[in-house]
N, CA and C of each residue as an Amber inpcrd file, in Angstrom:
protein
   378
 153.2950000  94.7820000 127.0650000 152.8470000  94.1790000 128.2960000
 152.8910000  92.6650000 128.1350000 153.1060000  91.8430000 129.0780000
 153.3490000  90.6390000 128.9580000 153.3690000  90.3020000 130.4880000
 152.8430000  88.9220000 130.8820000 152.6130000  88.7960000 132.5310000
 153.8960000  88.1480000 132.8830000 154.0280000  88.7160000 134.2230000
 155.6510000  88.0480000 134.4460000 155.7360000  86.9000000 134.8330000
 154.6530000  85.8130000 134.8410000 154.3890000  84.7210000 134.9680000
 155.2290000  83.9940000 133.5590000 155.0330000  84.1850000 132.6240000
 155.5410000  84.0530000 131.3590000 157.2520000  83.6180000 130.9950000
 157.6770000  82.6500000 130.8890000 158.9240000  82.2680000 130.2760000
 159.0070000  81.5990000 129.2000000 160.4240000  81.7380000 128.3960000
 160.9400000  80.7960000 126.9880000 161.2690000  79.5530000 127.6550000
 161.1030000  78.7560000 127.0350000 161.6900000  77.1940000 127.0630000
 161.8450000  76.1770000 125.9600000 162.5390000  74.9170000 125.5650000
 162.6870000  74.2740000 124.6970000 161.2810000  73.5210000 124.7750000
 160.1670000  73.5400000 123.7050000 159.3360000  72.6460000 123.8550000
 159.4230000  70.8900000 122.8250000 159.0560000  70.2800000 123.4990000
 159.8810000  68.9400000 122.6060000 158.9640000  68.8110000 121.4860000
 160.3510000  68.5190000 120.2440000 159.8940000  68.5230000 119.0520000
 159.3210000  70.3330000 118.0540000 159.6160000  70.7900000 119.1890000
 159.0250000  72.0650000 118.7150000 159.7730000  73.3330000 118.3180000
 160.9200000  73.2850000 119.0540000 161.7210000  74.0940000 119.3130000
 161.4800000  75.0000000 120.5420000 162.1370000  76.3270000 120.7460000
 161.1260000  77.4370000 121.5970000 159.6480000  76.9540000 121.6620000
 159.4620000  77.4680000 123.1060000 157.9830000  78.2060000 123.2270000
 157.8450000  78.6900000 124.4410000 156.5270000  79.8010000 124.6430000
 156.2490000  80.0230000 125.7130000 155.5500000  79.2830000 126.6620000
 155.9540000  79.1620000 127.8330000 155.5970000  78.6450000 129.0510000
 154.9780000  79.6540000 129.8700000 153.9820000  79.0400000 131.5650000
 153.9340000  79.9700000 132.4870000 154.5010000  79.5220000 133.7570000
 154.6750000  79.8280000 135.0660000 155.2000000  79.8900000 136.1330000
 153.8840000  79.4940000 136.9750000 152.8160000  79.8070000 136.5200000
 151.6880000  80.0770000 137.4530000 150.5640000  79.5470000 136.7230000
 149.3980000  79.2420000 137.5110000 148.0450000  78.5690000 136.5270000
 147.4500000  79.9400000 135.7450000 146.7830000  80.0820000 134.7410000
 146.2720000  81.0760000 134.3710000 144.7110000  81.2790000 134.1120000
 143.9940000  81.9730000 134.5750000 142.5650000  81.5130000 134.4450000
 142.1940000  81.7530000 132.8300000 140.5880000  81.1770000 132.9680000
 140.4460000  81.5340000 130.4900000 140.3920000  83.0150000 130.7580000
 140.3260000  83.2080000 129.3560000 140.0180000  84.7000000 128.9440000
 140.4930000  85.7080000 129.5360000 141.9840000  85.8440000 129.8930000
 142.4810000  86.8200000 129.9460000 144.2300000  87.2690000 129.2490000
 143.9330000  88.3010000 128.8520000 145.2870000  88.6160000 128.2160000
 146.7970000  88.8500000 128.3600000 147.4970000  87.6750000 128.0180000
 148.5270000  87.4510000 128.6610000 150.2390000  88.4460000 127.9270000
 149.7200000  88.9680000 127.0900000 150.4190000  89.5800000 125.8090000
 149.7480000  91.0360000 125.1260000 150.7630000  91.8570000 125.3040000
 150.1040000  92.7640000 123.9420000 151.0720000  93.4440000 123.0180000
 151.5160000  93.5320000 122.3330000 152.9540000  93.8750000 121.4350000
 152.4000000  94.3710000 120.3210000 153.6560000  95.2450000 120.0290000
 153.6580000  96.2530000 118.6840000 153.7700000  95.4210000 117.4270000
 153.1660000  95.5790000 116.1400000 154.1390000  95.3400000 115.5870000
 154.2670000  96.0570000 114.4320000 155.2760000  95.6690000 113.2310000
 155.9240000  96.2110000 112.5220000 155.1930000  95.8410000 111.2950000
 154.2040000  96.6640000 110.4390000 153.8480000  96.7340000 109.1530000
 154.7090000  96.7240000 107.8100000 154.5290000  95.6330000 106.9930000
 155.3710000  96.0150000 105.8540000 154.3350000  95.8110000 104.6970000
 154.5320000  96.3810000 103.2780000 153.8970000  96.4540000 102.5630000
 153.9820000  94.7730000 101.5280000 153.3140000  94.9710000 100.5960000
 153.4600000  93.6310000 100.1440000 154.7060000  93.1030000  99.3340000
 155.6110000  94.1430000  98.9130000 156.6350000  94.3260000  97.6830000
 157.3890000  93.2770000  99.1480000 157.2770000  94.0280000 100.6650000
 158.5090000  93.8870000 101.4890000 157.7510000  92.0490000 101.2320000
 156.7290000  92.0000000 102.0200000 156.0340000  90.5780000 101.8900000
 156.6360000  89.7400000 100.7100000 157.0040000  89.9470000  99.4680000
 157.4560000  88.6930000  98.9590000 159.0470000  88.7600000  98.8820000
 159.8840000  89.8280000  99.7420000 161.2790000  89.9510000 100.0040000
 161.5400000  88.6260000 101.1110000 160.2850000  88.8460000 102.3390000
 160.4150000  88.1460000 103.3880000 160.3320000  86.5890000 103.2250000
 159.4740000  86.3800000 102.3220000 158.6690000  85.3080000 101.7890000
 160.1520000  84.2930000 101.6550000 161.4030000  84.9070000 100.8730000
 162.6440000  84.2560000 100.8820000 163.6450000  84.2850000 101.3460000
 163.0280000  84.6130000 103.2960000 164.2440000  84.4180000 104.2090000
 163.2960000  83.8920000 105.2900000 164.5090000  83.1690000 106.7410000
 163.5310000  82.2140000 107.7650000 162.5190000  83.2880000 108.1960000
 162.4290000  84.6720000 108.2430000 161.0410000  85.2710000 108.7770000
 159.8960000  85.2240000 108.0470000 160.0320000  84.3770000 106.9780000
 158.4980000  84.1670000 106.2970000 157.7790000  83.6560000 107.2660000
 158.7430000  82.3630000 108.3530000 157.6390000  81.5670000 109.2040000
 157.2370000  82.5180000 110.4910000 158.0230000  83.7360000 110.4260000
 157.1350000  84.4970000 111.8820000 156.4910000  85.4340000 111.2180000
 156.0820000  85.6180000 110.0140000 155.4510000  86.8660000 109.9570000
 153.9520000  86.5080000 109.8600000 152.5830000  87.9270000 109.8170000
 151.3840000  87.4990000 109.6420000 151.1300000  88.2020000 108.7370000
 150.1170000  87.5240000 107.8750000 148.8960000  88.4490000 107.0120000
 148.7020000  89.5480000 108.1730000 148.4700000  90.6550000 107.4540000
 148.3700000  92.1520000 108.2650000 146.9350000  92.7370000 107.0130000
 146.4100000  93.6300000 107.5160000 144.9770000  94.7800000 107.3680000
 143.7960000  93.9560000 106.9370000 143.2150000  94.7650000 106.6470000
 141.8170000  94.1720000 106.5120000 141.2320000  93.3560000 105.1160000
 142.5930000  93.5770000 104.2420000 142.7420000  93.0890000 103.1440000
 143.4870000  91.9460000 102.6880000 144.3470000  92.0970000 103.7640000
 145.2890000  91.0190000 103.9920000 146.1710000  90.6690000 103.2240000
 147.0850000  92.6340000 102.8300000 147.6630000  92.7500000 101.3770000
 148.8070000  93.1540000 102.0350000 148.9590000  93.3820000 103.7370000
 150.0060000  93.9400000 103.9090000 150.6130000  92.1110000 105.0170000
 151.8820000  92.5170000 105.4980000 152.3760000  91.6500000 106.4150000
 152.6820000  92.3820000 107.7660000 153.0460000  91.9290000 108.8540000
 153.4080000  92.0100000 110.1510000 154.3760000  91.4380000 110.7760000
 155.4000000  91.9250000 111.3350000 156.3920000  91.3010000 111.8880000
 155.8810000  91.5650000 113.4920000 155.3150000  90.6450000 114.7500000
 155.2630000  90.7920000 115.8700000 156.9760000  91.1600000 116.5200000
 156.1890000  92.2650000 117.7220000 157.5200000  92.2540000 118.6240000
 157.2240000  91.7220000 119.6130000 157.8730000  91.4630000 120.7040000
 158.0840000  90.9320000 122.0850000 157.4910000  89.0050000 121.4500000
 157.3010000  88.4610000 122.6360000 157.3750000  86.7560000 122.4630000
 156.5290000  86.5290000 121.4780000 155.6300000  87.1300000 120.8010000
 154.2200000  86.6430000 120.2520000 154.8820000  85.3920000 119.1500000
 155.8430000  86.1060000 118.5260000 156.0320000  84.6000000 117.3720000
 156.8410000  83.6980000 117.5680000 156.9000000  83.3750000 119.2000000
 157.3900000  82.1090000 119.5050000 156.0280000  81.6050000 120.1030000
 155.1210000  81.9610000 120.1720000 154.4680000  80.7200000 120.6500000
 154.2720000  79.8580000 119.5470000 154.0810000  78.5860000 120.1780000
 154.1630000  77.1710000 119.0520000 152.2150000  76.8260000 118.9440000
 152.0560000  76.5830000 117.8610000 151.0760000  75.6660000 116.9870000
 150.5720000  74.5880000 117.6180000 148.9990000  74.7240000 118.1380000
 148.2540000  73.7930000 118.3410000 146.9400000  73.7680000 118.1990000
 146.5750000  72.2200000 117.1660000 144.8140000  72.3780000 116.9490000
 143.9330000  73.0470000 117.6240000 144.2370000  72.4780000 118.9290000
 142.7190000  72.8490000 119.9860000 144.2230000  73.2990000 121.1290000
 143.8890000  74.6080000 120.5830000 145.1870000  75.6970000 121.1580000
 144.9570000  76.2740000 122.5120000 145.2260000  76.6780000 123.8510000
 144.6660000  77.7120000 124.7350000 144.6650000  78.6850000 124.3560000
 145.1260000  79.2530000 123.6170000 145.2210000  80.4830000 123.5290000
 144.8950000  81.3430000 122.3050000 144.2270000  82.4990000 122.0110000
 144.1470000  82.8080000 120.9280000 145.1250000  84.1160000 120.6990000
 145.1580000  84.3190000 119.5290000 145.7080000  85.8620000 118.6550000
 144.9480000  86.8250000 118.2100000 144.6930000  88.3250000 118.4860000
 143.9830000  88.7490000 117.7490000 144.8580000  90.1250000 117.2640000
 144.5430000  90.6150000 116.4040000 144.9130000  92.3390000 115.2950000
 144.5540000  92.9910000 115.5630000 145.4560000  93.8680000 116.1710000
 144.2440000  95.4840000 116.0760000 144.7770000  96.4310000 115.0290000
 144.3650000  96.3030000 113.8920000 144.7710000  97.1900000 112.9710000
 145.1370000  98.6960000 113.3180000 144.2740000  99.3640000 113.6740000
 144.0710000 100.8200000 114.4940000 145.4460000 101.0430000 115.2610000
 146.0990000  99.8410000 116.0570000 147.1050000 100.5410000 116.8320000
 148.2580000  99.9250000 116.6580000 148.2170000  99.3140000 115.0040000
 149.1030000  98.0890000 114.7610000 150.2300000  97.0800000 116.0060000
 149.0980000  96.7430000 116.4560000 149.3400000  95.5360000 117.9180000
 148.6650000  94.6850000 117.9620000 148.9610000  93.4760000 118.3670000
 148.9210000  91.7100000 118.7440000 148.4920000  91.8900000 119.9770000
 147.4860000  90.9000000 120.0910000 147.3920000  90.1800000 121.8500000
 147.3400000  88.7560000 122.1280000 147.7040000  88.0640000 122.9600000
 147.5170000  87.0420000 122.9860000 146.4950000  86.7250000 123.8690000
 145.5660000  86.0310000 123.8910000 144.1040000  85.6170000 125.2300000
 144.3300000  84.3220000 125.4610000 144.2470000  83.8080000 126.7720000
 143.9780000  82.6380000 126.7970000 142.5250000  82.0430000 126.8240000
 142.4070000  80.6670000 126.3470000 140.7360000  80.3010000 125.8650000
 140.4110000  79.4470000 126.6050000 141.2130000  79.0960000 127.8720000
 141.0480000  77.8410000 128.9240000 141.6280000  78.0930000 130.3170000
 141.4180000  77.8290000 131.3910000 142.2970000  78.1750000 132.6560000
 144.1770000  76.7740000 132.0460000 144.8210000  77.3960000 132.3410000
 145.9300000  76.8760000 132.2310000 146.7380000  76.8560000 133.2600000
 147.2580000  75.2590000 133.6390000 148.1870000  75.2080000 134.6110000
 149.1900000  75.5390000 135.0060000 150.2030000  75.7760000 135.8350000
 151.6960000  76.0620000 136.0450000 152.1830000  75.1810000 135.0550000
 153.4130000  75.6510000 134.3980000 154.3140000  74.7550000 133.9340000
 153.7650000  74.1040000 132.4850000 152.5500000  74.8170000 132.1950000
 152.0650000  74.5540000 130.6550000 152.3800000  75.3040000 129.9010000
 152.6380000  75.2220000 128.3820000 153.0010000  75.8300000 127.1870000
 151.9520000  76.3570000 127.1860000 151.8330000  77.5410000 126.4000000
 150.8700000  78.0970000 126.0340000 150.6520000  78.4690000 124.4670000
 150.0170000  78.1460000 123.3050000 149.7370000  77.8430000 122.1770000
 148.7820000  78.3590000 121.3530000 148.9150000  78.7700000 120.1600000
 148.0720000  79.1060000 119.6770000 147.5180000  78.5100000 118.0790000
 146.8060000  78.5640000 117.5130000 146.6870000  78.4400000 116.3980000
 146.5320000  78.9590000 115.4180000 148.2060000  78.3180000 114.4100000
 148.5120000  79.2070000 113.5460000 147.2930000  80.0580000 112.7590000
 146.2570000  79.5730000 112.0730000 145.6400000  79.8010000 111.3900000
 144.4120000  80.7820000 112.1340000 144.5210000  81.4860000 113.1820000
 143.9500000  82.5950000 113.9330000 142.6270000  82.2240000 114.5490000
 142.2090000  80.7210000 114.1730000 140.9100000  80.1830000 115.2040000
 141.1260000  78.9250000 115.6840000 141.1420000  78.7130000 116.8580000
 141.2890000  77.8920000 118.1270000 140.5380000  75.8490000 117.2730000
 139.1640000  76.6410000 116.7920000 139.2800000  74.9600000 116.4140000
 139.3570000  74.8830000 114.5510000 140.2020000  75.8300000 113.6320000
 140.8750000  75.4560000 112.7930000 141.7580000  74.2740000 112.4210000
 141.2320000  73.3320000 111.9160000 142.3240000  71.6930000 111.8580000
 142.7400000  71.8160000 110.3700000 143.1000000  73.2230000 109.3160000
 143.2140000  72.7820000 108.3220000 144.6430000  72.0770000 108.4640000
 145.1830000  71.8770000 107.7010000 146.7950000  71.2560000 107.3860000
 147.5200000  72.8220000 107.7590000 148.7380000  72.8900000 107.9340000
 149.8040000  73.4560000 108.5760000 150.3810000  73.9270000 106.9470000
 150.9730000  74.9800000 106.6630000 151.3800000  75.1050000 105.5480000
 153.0210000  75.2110000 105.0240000 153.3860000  74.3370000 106.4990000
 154.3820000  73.8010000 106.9400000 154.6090000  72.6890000 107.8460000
 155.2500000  71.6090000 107.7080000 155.8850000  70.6490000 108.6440000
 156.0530000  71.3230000 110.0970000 155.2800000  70.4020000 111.3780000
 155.7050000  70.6670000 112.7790000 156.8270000  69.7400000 112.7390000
């Protein structure tokens, strides 16, 4: 599920990201996608190709990884993000929420590090 408000676009300096068409009010879910569990052996296979940067820490241990499907790992990285990410282990699926009303024609963002006012360092170059 994903709102059809929702498009890709070049964001500057960023590469991809998701955009909307329409304002979006807070707290509601704009995303929900499957994704793909791998164990940790696969985790340090991935670790040395470009999907290290889309994949997530996955279970409750945070021993497995996750490859999201549909847009989730294009949205782009921001401190004080609209939007959050959350896991549902149980049905191995992603959602995305937004944490602010958001305008037409705004990116929509999250932060990498899975909480909205997380400022550690990036464990990569934007």
């Amino acid at each position: 599920m994903r709102l059809e408000s929702l498009y890709i676009s070049e964001s500057p300096g960023k590469g991809r990201g998701v955009f909307t068409t329409e304002a979006l009010p807070a707290e509601i879910i704009v995303e929900i996608a499957p994704v793909l569990v791998m164990n940790a052996m696969h985790r340090q296979l991935l670790d040395q190709t470009p999907l290290h940067d889309y994949i997530f820490e996955w279970g409750e241990k945070k021993d497995q990884c996750a490859l999201a499907l549909g847009w989730i790992s294009i949205y782009n990285h921001a401190y004080n993000s609209n939007c959050e990410y959350f896991m549902d282990y149980e049905t191995d699926s992603m959602f995305i929420k937004t944490t602010r009303t958001l305008a037409a024609g705004e990116e929509l963002c999250v932060n990498y590090h899975g909480d909205s006012d997380d400022s550690r360092p990036l464990w990569f170059k934007i």
